[in-house]
N, C-alpha and C positions, 0 to 999 in steps of 0.2 A: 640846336638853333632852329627858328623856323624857316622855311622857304619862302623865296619871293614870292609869289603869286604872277608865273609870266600869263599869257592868254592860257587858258585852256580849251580854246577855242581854235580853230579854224574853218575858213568859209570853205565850203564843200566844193573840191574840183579850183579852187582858186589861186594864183599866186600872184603877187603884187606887187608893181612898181609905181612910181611915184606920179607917171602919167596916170594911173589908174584911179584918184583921190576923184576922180566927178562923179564913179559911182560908189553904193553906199557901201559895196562889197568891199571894192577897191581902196577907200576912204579908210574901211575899219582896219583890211588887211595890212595895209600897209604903215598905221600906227602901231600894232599889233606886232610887227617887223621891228619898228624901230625901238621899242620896249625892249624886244627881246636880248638887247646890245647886255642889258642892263643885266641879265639872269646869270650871263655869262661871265661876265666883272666878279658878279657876285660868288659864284660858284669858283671862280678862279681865287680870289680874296680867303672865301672860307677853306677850301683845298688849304691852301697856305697855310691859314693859320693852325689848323690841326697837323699839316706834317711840321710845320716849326715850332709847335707848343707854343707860341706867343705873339701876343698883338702886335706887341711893342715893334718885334725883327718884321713885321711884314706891314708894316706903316705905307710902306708902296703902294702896295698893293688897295688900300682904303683909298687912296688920294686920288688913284685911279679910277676906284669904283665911283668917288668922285666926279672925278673930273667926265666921265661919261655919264652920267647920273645928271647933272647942269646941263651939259651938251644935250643928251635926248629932251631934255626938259625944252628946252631955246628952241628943238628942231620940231617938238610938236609945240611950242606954243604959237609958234608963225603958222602953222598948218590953218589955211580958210576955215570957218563953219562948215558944216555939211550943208548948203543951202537954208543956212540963217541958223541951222542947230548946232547947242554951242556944247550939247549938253558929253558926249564921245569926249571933245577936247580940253574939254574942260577935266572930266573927270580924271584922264590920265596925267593932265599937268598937276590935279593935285596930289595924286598917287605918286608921281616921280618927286613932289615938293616934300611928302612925309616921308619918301625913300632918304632923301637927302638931309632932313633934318635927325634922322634916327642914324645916319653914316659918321654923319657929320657934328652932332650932339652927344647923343648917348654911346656909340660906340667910341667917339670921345674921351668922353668920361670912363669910359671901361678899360682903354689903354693904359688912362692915368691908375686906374684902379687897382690894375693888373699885380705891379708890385705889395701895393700896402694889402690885396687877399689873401695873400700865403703867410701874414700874422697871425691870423687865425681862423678857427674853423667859422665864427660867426661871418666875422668880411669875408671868407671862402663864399659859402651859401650865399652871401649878400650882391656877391661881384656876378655868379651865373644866372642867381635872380633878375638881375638888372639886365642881363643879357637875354631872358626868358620874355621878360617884358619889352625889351627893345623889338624882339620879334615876333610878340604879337601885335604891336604896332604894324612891322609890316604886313604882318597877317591878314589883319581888319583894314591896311587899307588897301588891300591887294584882294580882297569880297570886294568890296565896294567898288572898285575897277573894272573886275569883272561883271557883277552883277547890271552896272549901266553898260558894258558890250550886250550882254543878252538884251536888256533893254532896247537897246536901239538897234540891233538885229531886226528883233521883233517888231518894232516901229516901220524899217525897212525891208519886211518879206525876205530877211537874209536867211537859207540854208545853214547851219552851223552841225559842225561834227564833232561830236568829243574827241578829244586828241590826246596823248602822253609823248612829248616831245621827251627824245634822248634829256634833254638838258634839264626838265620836266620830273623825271627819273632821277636822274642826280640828285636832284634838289631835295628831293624826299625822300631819298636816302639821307642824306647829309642832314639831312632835319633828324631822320629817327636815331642815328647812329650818334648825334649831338645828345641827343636825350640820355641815350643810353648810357653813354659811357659818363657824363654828369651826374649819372645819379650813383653809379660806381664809383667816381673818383671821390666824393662825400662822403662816402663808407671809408675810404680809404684814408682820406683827408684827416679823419675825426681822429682817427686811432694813430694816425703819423705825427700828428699835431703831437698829439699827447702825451707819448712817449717823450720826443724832444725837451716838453714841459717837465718829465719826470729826469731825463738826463740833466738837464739845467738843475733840478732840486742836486742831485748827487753831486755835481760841482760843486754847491757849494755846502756840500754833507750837513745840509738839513734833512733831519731824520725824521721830523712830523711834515715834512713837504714830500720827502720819497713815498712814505706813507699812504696820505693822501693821494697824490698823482701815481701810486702803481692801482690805487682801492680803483679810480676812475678810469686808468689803461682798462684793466678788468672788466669793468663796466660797459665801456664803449667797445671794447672787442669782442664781448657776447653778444651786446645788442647787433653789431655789425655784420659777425655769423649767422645770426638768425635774419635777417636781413636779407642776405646774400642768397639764403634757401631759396628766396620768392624768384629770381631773376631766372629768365630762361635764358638759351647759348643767344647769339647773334647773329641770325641767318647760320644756324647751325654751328656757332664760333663760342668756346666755352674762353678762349683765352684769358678775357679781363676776370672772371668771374673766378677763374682758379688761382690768377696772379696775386686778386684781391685776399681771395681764402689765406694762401699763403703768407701773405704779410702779417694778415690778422693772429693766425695760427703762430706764429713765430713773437709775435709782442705780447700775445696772452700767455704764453711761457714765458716768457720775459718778465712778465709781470708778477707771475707767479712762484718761478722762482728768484727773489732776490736776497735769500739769505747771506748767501757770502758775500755781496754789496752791502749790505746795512750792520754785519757782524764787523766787517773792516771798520767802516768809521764810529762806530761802538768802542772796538777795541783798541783803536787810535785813541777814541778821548780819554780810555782808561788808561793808556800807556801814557800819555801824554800828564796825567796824574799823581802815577808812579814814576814818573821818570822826575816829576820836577821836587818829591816828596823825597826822592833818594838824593838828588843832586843839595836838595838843602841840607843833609848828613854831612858833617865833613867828612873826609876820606878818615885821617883818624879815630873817627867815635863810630865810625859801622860795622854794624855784626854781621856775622857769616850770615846772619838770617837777612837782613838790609838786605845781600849780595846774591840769595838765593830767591829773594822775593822781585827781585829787581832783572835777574837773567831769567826768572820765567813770565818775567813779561815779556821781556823781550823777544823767547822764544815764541811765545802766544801772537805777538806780533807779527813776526815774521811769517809765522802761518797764514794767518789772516791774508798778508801780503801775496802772498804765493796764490792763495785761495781766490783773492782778488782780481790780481792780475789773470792768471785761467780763466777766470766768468767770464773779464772786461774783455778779453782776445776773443773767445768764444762768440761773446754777445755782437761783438764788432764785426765778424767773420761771419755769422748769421745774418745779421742785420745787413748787412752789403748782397749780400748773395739773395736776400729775397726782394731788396729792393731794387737790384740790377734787372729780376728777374720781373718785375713789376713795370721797368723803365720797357725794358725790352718789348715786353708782353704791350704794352701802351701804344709804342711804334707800330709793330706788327699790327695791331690792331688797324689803327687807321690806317697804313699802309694797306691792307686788303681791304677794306671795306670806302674808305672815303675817297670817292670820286675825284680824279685827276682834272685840273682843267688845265 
């Protein structure tokens, strides 16, 4: 996600209260102050939503960012001119107007969105896209906020000091760490998708559907390896990037091999052939050969069965163990890296 844009500014040597708005130091400082309500909300909000994985459970938390988001908006827009310049108050009321409509619109729509993205990988890609864009909105308009402070610094011989506020920090971590792990969890997404689509095929033992959906498991889990090559640790943190390996690693075997998956229901429609060709024998008119062609289906069958159920345990017991270890490694992940508010 991107970060707010709080000041990056501070007046050199200054701290500000509300008596302070007659000069221009004081004026700017202490808007400056009252913004910065807003960084905090936010960084409290995003915190959330990455240790709860979802929008949806931290609804609060938005309504909040909200609800102080209006509030700072009301508290600077009664703030006087600076001596007829409107141009400082102006500019942060519409910053905190495009904060509030990006909170309150598109992240919005992205709550609602939340659920219908895990259908597929296209609405996946399409749900953190819109999140991508929601904040470079505030991006662009968090330049432009600051850009008319420098301005009207500059108008007012104000001193300004580059500054990286604690909260400042957070923020862009929580932006890079957002990036990060989005573009990891899409690797991941593709190939988890996919699989699912290819268990759905064996449900219902279409044999040109397991086919197809193992040909593109295959597909997507090599491109997703080689993928994966490019990423470096995260502030020295290899965790998602091996968790992701592993999953990948474990469904491209999967994929590869599904002999005794698709020999089973092979050898089902054949039994199922022979079973219904012998049953129309009466019992009187079958010959020892009927009975001997018919118990070695049966045996063939039971193979199969046995063969089958071993893979389907195997595959089950695999598949849990690297995606626990996937949920797990995801936790961890934000747990050390994403900023607590």
């Amino acid at each position: 996600m991107r970060k707010i844009a709080v000041l990056l500014f501070m007046i050199a040597g200054f701290a500000a209260t509300a008596q302070d708005i007659e000069t221009p130091g004081g004026y700017m400082t202490y808007m400056g102050q009252a913004e910065q309500v807003i960084g905090q909300k936010y960084i409290s909000y995003m915190s959330a939503a990455a240790h709860g994985k979802s929008l949806r459970k931290v609804e609060k938390r938005r309504i909040e960012l909200l609800n102080a988001i209006s509030d700072t908006r009301a508290k600077v827009y009664e703030m006087p001119s600076y001596k007829g310049d409107k141009t400082l108050r102006d500019a942060s009321v519409a910053y905190l107007k495009t904060m509030y409509a990006v909170f309150n619109e598109d992240y919005g729509k992205l709550v609602n969105m939340e659920e219908i993205a895990e259908q597929s990988y296209d609405q996946m890609e399409a749900y953190l896209l819109m999140q991508e864009k929601a904040n470079e909105k505030l991006k662009e308009a968090g330049a432009a906020r600051t850009s008319m402070g420098e301005q009207f610094a500059k108008k007012y011989n104000i001193t300004l000091i580059e500054n990286t506020s604690e909260l400042d920090a957070k923020l862009e971590k929580a932006e890079k760490l957002n990036n990060y792990y989005h573009q990891i969890y899409l690797i991941f997404f593709k190939s988890h998708k996919q699989e699912m689509y290819l268990i759905a095929a064996m449900d219902q033992k279409n044999i040109n559907a397991i086919e197809q959906n193992r040909n593109a498991l295959i597909k997507y889990t090599t491109e997703g390896l080689e993928k994966l090559k490019d990423f470096k640790p995260f502030d020295n943190d290899a965790t998602l990037i091996v968790a992701c390996r592993q999953v990948l690693d474990f469904l491209q075997d999967e994929a590869k091999n599904m002999d005794a998956m698709t020999d089973y229901f092979l050898k089902t429609e054949s039994f199922e052939q022979v079973k219904k060709a012998f049953n129309a024998i009466s019992a009187s008119k079958r010959t020892q050969q009927d009975i001997n062609n018919y118990n070695k289906a049966v045996d063939a069958m039971n193979k199969s069965v046995n063969q089958f159920n071993a893979t389907n345990n195997k595959l089950n017991n695999g598949r849990n163990a690297v995606l626990k270890t996937w949920n797990n490694s995801v936790q961890q992940f934000h747990d050390n890296h994403m900023p607590y508010r």
